[in-house]
N, C-alpha and C positions, 0 to 999 in steps of 0.2 A: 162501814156505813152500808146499810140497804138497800138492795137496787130496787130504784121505783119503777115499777109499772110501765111500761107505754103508754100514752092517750091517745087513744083513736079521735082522730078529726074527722077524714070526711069530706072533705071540702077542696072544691075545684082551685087551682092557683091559676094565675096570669103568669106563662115563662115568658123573659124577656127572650125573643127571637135570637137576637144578634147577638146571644151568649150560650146560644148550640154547640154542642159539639157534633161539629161535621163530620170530624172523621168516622163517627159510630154509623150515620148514614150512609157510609160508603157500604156498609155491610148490611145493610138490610134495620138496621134498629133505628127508632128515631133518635135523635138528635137531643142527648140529653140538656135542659137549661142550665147553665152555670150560674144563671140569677131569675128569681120570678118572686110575684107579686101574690103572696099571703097575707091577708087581711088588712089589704093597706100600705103593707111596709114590703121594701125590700129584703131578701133571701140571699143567700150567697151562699152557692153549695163551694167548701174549702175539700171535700173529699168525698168518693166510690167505695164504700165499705164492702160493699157486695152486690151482685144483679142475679136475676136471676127470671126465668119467663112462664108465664100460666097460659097452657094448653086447653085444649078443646075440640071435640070432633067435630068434623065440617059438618056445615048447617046443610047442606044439600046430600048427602046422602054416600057421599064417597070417602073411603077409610082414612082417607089423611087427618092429619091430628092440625090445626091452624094455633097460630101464636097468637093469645085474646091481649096479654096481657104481657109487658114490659118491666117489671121492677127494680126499684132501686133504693138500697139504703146508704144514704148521705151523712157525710160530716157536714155540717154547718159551722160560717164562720164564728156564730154567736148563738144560738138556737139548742144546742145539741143535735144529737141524729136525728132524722127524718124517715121516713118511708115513702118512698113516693110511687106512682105507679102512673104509667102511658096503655089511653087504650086504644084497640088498632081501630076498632069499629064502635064507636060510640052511641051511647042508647039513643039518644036525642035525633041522630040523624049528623048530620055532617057539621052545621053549626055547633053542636053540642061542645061541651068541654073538652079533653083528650087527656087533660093531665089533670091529676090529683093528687093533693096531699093524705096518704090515707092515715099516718101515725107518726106520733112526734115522741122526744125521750130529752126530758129536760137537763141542759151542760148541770153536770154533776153526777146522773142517775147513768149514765152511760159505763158500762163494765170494764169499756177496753178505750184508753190512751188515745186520743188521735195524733201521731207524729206531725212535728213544724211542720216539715214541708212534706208535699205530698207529690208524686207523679201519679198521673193519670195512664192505664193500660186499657185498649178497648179491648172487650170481649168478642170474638170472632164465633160466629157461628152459623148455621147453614137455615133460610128458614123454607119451610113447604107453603106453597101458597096455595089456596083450595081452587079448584075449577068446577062450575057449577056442573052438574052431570046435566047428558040429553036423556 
């Protein structure tokens, strides 16, 4: 069979709060949803295929590289995989969105198997946070 393409979506989601993972926020990442609100319906992320972070050089003028960008792609319990992404500093202002569904892979087009049961491992990593220069 042919793997189909991704769909880029695009589109902001509602995460249910109180299906955060905490533990990632001990480490400086936000708190991925374990369930959020696309288009109406509920989401259930079943697994962490992989993360990974989009860099940037500080907007103030000092060499550190700052973390824009959080990503994640997900199993979904019914959905197929996802792509999602958390942004640190959002265009809009502080009200703005944060979280986005940027790309979906519909259950069948997906290459690789998601095992029954899944455990979750957070990703530990160190982050620079920019300090505006005098």
């Amino acid at each position: 069979m042919p793997i189909m393409p991704e769909r880029l979506i695009s589109e902001a989601i509602q995460p249910l709060t109180e299906t955060a993972e905490t533990m990632r926020m001990a480490i400086g990442e936000p708190g991925l949803p374990r369930k959020f609100v696309w288009r109406g319906r509920t989401v259930t992320v079943a697994a962490v295929l992989r993360t990974w972070r989009e860099t940037g050089k500080c907007r103030h003028g000092s060499p550190e590289k700052y973390v824009r960008k959080h990503w994640y792609e997900v199993a979904t319990a019914s959905d197929g995989s996802m792509k999602l992404y958390f942004e640190r500093q959002p265009r809009g202002g502080r009200k703005a969105a944060r979280w986005w569904l940027f790309s979906i892979r519909e259950p069948g087009d997906s290459p690789t198997r998601i095992p029954e049961s899944v455990i979750y491992y957070p990703t530990p990593f160190f982050v620079q946070f920019c300090v505006p220069c005098r």
